[in-house]
NUNU-361644 format. One record per residue: residue number from 0; chain; x, z, y of N, C-alpha, C in turn. Coordinates in pm, 1 decimal. Atoms other than C-alpha are relative to their C-alpha. Example, Ala and Ser with C-alpha at 12.3 -4.5 7.8 and 13.67 -1.06 7.14 Angstrom:
2
<atom><num>0</num><cadena>A</cadena><n_x>89.0</n_x><n_z>0.0</n_z><n_y>-119.0</n_y><ca_x>1230.0</ca_x><ca_z>780.0</ca_z><ca_y>-450.0</ca_y><c_x>90.0</c_x><c_z>0.0</c_z><c_y>120.0</c_y></atom>
<atom><num>1</num><cadena>A</cadena><n_x>-82.0</n_x><n_z>-6.0</n_z><n_y>-119.0</n_y><ca_x>1367.0</ca_x><ca_z>714.0</ca_z><ca_y>-106.0</ca_y><c_x>-77.0</c_x><c_z>73.0</c_z><c_y>109.0</c_y></atom>
***
This chain:
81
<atom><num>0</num><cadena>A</cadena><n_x>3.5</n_x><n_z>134.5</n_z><n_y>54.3</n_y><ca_x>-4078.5</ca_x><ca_z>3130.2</ca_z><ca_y>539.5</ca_y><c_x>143.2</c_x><c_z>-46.4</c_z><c_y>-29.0</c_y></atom>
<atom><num>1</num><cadena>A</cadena><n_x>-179.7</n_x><n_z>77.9</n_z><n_y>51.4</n_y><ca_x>-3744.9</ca_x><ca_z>2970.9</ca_z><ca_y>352.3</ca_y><c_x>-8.3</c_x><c_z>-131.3</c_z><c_y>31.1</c_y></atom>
<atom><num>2</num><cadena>A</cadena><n_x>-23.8</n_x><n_z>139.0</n_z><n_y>-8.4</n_y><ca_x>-3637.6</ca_x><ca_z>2637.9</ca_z><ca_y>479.7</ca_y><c_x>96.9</c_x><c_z>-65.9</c_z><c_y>-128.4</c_y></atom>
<atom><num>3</num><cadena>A</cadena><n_x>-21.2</n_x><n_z>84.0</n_z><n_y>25.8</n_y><ca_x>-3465.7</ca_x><ca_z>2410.8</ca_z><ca_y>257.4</ca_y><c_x>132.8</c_x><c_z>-89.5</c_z><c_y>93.3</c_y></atom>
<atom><num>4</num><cadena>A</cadena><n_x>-88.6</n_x><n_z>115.0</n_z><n_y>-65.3</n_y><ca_x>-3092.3</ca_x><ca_z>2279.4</ca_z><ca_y>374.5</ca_y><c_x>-30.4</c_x><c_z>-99.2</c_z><c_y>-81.6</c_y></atom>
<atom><num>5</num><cadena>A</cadena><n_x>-9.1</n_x><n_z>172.0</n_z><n_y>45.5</n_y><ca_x>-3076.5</ca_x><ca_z>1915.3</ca_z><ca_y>336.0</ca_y><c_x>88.8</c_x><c_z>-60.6</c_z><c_y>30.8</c_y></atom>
<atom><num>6</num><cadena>A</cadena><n_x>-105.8</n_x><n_z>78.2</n_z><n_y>-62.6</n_y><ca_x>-2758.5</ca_x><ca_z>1709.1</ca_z><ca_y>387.8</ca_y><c_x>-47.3</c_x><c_z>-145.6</c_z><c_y>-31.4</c_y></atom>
<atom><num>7</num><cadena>A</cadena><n_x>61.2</n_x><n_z>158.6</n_z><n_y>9.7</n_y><ca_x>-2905.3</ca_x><ca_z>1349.6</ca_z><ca_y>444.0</ca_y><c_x>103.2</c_x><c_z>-126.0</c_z><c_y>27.7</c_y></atom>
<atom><num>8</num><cadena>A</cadena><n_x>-114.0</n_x><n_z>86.6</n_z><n_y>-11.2</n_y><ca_x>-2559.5</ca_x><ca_z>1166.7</ca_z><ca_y>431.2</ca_y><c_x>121.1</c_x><c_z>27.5</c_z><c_y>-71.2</c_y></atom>
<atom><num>9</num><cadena>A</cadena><n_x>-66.2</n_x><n_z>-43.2</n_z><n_y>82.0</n_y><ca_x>-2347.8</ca_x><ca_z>1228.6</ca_z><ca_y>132.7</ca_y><c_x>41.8</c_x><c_z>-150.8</c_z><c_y>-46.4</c_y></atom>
<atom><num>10</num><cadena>A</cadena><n_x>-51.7</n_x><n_z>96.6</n_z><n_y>60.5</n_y><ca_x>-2129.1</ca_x><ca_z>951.4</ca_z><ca_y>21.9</ca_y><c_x>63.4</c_x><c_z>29.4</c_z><c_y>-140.0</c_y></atom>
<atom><num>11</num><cadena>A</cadena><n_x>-39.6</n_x><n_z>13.6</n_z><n_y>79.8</n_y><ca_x>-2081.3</ca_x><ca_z>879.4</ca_z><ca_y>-336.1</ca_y><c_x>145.3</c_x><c_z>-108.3</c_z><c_y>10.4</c_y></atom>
<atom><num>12</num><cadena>A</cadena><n_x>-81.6</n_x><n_z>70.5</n_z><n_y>-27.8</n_y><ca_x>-1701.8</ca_x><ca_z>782.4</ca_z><ca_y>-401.7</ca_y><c_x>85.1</c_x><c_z>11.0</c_z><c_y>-146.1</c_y></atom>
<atom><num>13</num><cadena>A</cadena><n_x>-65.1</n_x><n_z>67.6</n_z><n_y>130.1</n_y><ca_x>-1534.4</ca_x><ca_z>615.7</ca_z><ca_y>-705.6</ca_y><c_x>161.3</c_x><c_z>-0.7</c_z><c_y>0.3</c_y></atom>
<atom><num>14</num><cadena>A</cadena><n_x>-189.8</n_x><n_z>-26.0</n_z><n_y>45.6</n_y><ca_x>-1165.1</ca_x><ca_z>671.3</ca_z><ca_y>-607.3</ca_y><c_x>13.8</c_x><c_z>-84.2</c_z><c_y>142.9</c_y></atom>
<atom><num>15</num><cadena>A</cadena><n_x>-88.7</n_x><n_z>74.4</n_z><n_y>-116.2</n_y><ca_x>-983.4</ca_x><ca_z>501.0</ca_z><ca_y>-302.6</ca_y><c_x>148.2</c_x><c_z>12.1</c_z><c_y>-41.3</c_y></atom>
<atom><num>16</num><cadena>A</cadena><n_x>-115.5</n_x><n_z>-24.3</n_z><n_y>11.0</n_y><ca_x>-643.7</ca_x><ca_z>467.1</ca_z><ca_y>-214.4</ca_y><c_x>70.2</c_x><c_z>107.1</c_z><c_y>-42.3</c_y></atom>
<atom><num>17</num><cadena>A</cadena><n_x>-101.4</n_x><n_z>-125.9</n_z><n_y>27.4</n_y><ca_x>-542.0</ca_x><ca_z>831.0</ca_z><ca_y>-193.7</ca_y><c_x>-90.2</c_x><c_z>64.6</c_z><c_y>-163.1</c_y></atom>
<atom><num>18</num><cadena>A</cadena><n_x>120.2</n_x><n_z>-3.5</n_z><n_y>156.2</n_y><ca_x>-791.7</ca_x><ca_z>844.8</ca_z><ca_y>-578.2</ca_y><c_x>-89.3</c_x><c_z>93.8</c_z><c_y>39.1</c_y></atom>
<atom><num>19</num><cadena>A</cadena><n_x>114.1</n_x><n_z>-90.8</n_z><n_y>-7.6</n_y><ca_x>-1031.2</ca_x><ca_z>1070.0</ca_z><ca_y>-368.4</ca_y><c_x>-118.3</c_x><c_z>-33.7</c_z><c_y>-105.2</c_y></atom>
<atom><num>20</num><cadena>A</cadena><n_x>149.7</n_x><n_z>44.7</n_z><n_y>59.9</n_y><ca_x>-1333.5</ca_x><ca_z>1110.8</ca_z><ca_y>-591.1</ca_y><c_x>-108.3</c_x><c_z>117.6</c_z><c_y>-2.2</c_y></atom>
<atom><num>21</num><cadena>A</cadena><n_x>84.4</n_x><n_z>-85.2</n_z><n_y>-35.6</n_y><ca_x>-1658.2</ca_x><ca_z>1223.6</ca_z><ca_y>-507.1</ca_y><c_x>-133.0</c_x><c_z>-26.7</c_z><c_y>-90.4</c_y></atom>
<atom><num>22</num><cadena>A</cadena><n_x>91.0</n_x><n_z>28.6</n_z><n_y>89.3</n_y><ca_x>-1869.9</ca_x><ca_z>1232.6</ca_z><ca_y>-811.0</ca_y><c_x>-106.7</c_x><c_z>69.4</c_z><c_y>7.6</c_y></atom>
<atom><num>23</num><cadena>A</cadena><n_x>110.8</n_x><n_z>-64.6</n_z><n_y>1.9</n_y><ca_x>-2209.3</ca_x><ca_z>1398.6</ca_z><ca_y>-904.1</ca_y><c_x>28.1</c_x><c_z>153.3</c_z><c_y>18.0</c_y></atom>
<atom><num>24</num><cadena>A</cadena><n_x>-56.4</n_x><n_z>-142.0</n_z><n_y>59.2</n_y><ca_x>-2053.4</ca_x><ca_z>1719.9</ca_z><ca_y>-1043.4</ca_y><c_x>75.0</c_x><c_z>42.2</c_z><c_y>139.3</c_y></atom>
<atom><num>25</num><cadena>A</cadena><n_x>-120.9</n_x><n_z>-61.9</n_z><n_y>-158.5</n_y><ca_x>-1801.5</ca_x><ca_z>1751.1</ca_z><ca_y>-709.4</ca_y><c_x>-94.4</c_x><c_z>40.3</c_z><c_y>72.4</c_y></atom>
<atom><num>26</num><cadena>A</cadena><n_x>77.2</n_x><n_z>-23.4</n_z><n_y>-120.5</n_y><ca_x>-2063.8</ca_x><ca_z>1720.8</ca_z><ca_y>-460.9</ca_y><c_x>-125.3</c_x><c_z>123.1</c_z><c_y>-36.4</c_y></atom>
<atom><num>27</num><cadena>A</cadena><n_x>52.1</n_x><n_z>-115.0</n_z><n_y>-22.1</n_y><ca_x>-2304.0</ca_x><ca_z>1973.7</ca_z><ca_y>-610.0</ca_y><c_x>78.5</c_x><c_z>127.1</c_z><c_y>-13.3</c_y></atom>
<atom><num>28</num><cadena>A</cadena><n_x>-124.0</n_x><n_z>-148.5</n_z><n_y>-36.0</n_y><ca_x>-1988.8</ca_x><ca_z>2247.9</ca_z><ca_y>-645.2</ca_y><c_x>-25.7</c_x><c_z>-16.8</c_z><c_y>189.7</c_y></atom>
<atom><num>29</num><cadena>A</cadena><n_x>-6.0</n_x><n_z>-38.2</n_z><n_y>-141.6</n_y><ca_x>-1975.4</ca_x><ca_z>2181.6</ca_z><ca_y>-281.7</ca_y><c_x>-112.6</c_x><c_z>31.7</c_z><c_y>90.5</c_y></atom>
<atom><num>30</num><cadena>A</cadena><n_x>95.7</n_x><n_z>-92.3</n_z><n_y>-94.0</n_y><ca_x>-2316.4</ca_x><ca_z>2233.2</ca_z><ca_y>-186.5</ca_y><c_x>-60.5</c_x><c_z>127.8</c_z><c_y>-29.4</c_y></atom>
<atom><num>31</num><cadena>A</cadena><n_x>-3.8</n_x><n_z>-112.6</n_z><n_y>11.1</n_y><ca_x>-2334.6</ca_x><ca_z>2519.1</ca_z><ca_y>-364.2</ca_y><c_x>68.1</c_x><c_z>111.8</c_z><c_y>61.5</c_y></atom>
<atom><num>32</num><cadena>A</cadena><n_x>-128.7</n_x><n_z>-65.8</n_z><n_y>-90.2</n_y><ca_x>-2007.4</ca_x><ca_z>2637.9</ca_z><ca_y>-207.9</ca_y><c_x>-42.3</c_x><c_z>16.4</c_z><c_y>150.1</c_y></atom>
<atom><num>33</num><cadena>A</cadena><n_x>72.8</n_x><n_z>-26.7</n_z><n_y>-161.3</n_y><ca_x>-2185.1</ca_x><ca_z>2599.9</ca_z><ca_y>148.5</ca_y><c_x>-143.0</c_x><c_z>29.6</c_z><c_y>42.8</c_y></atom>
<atom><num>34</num><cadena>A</cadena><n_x>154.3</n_x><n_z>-63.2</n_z><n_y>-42.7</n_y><ca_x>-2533.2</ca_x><ca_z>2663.1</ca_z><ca_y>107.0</ca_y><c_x>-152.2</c_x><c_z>-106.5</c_z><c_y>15.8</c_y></atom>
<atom><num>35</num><cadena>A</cadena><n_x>53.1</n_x><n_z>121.4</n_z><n_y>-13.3</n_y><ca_x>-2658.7</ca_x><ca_z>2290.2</ca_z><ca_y>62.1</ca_y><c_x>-107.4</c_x><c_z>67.2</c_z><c_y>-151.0</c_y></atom>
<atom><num>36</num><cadena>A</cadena><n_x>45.0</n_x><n_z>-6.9</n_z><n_y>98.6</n_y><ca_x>-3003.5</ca_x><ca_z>2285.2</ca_z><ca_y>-120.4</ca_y><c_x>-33.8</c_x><c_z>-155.8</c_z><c_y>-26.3</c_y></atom>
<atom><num>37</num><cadena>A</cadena><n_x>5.8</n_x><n_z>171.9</n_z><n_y>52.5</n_y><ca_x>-3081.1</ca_x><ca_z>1899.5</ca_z><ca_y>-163.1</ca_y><c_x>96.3</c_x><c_z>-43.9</c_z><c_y>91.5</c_y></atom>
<atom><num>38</num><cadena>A</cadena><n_x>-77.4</n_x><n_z>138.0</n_z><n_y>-51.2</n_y><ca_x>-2860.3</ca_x><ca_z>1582.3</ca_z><ca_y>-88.8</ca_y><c_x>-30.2</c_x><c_z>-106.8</c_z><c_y>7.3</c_y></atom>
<atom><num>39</num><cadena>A</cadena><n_x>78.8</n_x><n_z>120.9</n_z><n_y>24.5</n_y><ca_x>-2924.9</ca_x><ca_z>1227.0</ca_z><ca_y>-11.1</ca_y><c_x>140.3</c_x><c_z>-27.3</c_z><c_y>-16.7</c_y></atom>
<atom><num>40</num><cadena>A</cadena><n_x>-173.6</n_x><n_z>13.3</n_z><n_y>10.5</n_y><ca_x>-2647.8</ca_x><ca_z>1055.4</ca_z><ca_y>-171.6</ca_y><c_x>-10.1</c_x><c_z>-168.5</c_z><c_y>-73.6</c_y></atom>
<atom><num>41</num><cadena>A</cadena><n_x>4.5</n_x><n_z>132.4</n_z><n_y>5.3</n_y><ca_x>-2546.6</ca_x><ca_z>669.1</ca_z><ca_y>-169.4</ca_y><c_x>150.8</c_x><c_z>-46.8</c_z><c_y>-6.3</c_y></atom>
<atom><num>42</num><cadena>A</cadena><n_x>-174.8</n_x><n_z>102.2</n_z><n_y>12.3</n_y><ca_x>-2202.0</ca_x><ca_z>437.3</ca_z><ca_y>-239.2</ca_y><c_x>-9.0</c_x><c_z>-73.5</c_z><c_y>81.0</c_y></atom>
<atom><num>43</num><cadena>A</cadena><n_x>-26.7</n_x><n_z>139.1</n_z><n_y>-77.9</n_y><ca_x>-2054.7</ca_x><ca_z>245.6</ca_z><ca_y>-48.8</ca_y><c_x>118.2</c_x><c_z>-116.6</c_z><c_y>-4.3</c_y></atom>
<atom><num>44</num><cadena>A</cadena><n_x>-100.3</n_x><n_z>95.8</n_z><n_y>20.7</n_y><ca_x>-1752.7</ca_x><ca_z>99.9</ca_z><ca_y>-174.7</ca_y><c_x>21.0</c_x><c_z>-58.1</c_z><c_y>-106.1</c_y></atom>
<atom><num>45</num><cadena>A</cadena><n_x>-59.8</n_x><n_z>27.5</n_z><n_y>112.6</n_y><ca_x>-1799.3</ca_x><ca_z>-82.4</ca_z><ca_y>-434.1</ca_y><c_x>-159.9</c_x><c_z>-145.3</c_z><c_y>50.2</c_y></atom>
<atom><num>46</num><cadena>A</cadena><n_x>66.0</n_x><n_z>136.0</n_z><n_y>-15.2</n_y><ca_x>-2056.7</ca_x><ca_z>-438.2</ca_z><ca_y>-479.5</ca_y><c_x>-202.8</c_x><c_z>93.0</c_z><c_y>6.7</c_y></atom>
<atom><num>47</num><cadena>A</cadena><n_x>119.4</n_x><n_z>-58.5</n_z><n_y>4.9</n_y><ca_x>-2481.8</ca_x><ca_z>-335.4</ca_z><ca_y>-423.4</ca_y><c_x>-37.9</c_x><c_z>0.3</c_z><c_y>-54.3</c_y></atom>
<atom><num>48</num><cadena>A</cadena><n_x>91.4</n_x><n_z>-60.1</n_z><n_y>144.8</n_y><ca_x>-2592.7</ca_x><ca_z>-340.2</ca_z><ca_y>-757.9</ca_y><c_x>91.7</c_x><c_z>109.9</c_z><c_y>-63.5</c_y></atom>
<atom><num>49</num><cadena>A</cadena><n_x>-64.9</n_x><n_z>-112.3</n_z><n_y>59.6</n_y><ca_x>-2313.1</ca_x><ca_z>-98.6</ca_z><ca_y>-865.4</ca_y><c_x>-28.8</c_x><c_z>128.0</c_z><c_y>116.4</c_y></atom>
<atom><num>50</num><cadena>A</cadena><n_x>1.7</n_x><n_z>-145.2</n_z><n_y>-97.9</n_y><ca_x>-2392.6</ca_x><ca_z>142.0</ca_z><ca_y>-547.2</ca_y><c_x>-132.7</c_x><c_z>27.1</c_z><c_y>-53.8</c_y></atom>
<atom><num>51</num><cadena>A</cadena><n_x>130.9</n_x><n_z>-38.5</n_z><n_y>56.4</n_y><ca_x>-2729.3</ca_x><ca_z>160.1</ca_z><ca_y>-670.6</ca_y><c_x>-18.4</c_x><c_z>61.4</c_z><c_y>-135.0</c_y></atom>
<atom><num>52</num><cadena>A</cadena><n_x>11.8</n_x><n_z>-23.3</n_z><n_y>189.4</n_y><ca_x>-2671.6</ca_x><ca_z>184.4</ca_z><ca_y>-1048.4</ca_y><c_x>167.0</c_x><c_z>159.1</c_z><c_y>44.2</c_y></atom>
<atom><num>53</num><cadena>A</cadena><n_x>-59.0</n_x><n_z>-95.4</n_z><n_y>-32.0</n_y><ca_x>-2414.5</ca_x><ca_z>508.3</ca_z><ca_y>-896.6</ca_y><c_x>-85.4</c_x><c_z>113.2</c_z><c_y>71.4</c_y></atom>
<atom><num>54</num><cadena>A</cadena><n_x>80.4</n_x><n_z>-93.9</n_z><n_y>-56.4</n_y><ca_x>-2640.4</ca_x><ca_z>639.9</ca_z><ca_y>-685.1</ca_y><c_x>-99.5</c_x><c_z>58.4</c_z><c_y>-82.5</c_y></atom>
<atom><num>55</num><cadena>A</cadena><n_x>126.3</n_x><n_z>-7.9</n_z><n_y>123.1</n_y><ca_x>-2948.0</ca_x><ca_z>649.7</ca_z><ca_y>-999.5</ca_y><c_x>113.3</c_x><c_z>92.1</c_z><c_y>-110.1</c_y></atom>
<atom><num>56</num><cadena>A</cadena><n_x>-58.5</n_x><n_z>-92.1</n_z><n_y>123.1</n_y><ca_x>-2677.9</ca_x><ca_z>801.5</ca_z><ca_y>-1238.3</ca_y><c_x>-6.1</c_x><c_z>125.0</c_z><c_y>43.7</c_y></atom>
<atom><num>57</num><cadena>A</cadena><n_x>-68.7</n_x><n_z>-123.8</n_z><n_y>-75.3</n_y><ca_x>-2556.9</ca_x><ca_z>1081.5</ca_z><ca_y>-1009.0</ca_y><c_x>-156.6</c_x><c_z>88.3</c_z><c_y>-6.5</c_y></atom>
<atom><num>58</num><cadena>A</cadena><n_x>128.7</n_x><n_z>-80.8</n_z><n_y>-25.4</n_y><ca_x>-2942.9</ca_x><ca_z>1175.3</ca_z><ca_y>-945.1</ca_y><c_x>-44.9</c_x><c_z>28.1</c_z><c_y>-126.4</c_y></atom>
<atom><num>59</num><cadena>A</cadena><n_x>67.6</n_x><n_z>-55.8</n_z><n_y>143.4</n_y><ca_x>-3046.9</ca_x><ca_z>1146.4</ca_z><ca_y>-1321.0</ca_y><c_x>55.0</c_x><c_z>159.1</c_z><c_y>-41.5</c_y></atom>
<atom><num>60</num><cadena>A</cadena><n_x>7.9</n_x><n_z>-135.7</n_z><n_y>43.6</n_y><ca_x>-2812.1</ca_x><ca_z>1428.4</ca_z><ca_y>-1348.9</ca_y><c_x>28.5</c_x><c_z>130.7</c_z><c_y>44.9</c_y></atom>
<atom><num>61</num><cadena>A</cadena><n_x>83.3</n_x><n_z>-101.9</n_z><n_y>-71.0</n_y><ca_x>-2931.9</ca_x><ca_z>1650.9</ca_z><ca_y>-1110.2</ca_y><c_x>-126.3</c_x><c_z>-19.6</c_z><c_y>104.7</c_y></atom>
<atom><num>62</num><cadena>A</cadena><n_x>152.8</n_x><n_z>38.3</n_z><n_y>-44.6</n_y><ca_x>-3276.5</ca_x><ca_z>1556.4</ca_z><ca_y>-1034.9</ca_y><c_x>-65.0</c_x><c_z>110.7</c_z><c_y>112.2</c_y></atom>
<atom><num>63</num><cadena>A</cadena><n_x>74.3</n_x><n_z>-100.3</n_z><n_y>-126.6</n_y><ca_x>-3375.7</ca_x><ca_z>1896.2</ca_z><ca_y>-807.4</ca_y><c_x>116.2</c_x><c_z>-13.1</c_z><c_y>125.0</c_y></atom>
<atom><num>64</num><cadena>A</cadena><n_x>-100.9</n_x><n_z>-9.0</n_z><n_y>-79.9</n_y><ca_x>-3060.2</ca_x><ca_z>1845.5</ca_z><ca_y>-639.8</ca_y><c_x>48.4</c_x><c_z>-107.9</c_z><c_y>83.8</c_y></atom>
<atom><num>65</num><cadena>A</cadena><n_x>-11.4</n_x><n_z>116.7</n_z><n_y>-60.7</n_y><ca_x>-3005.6</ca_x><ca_z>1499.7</ca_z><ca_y>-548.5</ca_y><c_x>-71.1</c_x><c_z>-107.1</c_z><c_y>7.7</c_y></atom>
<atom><num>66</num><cadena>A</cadena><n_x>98.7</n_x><n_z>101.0</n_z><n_y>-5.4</n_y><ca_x>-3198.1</ca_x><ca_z>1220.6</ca_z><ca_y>-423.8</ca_y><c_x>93.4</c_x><c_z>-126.3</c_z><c_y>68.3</c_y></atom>
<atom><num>67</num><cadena>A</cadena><n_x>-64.2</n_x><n_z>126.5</n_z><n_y>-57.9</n_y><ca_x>-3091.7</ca_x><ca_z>843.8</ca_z><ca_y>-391.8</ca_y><c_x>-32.8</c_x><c_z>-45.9</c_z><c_y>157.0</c_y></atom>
<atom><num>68</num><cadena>A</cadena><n_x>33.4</n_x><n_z>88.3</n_z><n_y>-63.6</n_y><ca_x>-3028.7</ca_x><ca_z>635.8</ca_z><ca_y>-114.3</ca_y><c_x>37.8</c_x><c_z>-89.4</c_z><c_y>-36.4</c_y></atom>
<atom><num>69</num><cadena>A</cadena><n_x>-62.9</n_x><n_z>119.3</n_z><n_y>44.2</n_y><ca_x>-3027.1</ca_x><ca_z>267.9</ca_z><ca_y>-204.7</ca_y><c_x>-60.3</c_x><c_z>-97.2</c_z><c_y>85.8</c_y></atom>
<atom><num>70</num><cadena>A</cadena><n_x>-1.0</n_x><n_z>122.1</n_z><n_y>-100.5</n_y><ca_x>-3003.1</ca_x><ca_z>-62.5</ca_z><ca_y>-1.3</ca_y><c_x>11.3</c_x><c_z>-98.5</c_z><c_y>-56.6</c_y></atom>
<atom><num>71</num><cadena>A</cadena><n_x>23.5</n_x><n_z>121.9</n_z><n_y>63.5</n_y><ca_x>-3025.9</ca_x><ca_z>-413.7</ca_z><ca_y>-68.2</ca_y><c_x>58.9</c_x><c_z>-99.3</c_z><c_y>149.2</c_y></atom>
<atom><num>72</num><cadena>A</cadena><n_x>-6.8</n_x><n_z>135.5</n_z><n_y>-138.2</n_y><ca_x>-2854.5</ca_x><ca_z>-665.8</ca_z><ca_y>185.5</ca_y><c_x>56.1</c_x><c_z>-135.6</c_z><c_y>-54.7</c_y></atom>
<atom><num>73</num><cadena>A</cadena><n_x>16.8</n_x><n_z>154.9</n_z><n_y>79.0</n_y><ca_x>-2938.7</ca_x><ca_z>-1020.1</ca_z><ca_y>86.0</ca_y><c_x>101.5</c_x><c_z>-75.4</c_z><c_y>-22.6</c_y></atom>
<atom><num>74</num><cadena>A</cadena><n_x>-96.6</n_x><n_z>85.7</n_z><n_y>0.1</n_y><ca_x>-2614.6</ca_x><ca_z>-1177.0</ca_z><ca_y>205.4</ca_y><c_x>80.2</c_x><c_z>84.0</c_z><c_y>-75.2</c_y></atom>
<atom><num>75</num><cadena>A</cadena><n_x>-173.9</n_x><n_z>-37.7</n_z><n_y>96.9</n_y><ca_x>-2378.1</ca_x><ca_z>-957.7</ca_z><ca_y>-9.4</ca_y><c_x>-26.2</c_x><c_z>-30.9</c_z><c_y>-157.5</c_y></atom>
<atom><num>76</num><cadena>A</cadena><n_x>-1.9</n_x><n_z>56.2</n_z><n_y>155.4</n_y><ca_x>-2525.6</ca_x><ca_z>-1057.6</ca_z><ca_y>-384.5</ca_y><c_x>-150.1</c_x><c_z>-50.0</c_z><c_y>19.8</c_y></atom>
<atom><num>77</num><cadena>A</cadena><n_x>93.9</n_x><n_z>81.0</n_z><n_y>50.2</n_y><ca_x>-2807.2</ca_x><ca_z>-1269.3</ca_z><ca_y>-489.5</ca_y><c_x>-101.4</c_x><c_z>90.6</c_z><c_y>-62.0</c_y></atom>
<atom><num>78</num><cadena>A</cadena><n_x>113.8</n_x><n_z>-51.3</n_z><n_y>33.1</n_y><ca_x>-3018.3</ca_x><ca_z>-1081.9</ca_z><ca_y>-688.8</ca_y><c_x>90.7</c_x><c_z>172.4</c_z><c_y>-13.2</c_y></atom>
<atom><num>79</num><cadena>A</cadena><n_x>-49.9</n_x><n_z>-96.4</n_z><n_y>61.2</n_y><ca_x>-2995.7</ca_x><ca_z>-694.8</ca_z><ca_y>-757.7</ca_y><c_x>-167.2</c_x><c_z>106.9</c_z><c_y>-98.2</c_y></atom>
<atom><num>80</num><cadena>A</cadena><n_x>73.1</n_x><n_z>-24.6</n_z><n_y>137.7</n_y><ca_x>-3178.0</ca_x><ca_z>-568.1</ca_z><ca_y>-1070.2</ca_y><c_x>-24.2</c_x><c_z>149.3</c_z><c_y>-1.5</c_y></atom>
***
């Protein structure tokens, strides 16, 4: 029987101080590079309708490969669409 790795904590990242960036394309080189077969993969530094609308891009383009996580917390924006 074949299991299925899963890394269920993958942070999507748009640049920081030192301009780390951890885009769609990076993170599946790297789970290829280690043996990762799906990812759950979510932002966190940036406002909650843009971690969401990051997290939905990244998965559109690799749909067998990555799956969103997205959150909603009331007190940081008003509505998210």
């Amino acid at each position: 029987m074949a299991f299925l790795i899963v890394d269920a904590h993958v942070h999507l990242k748009h640049g920081d101080v030192n301009r780390t960036e951890y885009n769609a394309e990076t993170i599946v080189y790297t789970m290829d590079a280690v043996g990762i077969d799906i990812s759950v993969v979510f932002a966190m530094s940036t406002s909650t309708k843009r971690s969401i609308e990051m997290a939905l891009e990244a998965c559109k383009k690799f749909p067998d490969r990555l799956i969103p996580y997205v959150y909603a917390i009331p007190s940081f924006e008003r509505v998210v669409n």
